[in-house]
VODRENTI-279463 format. One record per residue (C-alpha): residue number from 0; x, y, z. Coordinates in steps of 0.2 Angstrom, whole numbers. Layout:
residues N
<pt pos="NUM" u="X" v="Y" w="Z"/>
...
This chain:
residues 66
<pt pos="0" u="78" v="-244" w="-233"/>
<pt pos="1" u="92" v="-252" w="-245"/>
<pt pos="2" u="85" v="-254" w="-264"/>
<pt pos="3" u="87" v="-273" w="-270"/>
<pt pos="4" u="98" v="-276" w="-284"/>
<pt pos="5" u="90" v="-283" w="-298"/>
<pt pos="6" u="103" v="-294" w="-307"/>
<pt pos="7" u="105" v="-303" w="-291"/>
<pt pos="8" u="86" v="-307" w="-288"/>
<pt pos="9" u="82" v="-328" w="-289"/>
<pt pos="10" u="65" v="-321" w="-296"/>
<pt pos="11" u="72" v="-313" w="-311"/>
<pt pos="12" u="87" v="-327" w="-316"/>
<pt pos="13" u="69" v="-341" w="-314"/>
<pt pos="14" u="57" v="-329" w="-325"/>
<pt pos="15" u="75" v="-326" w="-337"/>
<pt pos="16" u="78" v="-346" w="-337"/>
<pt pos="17" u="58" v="-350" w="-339"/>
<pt pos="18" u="57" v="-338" w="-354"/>
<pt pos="19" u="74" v="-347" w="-362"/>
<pt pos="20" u="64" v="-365" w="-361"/>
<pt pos="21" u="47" v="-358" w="-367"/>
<pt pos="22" u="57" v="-350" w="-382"/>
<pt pos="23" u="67" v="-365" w="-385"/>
<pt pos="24" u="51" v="-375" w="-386"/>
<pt pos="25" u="42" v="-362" w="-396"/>
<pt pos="26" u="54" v="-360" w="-408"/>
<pt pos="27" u="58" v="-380" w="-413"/>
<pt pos="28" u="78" v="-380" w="-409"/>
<pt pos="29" u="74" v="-398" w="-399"/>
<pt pos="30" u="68" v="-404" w="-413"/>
<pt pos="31" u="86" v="-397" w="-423"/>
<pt pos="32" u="98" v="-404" w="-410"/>
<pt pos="33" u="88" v="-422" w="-410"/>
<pt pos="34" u="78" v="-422" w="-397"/>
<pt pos="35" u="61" v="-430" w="-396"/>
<pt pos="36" u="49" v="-414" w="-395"/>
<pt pos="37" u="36" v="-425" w="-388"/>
<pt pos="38" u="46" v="-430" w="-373"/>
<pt pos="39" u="57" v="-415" w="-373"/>
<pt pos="40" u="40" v="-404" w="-371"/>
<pt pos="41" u="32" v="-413" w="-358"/>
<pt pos="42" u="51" v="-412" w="-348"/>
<pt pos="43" u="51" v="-393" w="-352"/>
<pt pos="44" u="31" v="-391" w="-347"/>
<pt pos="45" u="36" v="-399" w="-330"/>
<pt pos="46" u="51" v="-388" w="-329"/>
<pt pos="47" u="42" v="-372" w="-332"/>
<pt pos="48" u="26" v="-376" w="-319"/>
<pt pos="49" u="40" v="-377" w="-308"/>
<pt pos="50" u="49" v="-363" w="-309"/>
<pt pos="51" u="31" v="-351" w="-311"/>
<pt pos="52" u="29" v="-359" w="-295"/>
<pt pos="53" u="42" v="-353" w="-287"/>
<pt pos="54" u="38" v="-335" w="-294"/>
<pt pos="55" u="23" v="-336" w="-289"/>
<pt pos="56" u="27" v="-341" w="-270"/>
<pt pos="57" u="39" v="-326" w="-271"/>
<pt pos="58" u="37" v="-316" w="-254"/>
<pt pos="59" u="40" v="-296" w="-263"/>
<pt pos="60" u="41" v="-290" w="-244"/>
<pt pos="61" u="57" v="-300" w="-238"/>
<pt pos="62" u="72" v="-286" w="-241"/>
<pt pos="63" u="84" v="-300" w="-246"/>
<pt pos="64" u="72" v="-305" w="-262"/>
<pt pos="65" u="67" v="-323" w="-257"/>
């Protein structure tokens, strides 16, 4: 059995880009760069859903990682 590279994984560069958004939320840089937070938020809440989704319906078993 071949081991999956990790870097190449969709699963990882999702959680990776999730965890960017979260922070970029969390941390008030929308709210530096002029963006309305309020709308910006709900945008990135969307966003993130999404992307756990497709984490979440991530099938571990297939070799090729999704």
């Amino acid at each position: 059995m071949e081991k999956q590279n990790r870097w190449r994984s969709k699963v990882l560069w999702v959680s990776i880009c999730a965890q960017v958004l979260a922070l970029t939320q969390l941390t008030g840089l929308l709210k530096q760069i002029g963006l309305d937070a309020g709308l910006a938020g709900n945008i990135i809440a969307g966003v993130l859903g999404l992307l756990v989704t497709f984490g979440i319906l991530n099938d571990p078993t297939n070799p090729e990682g999704l």
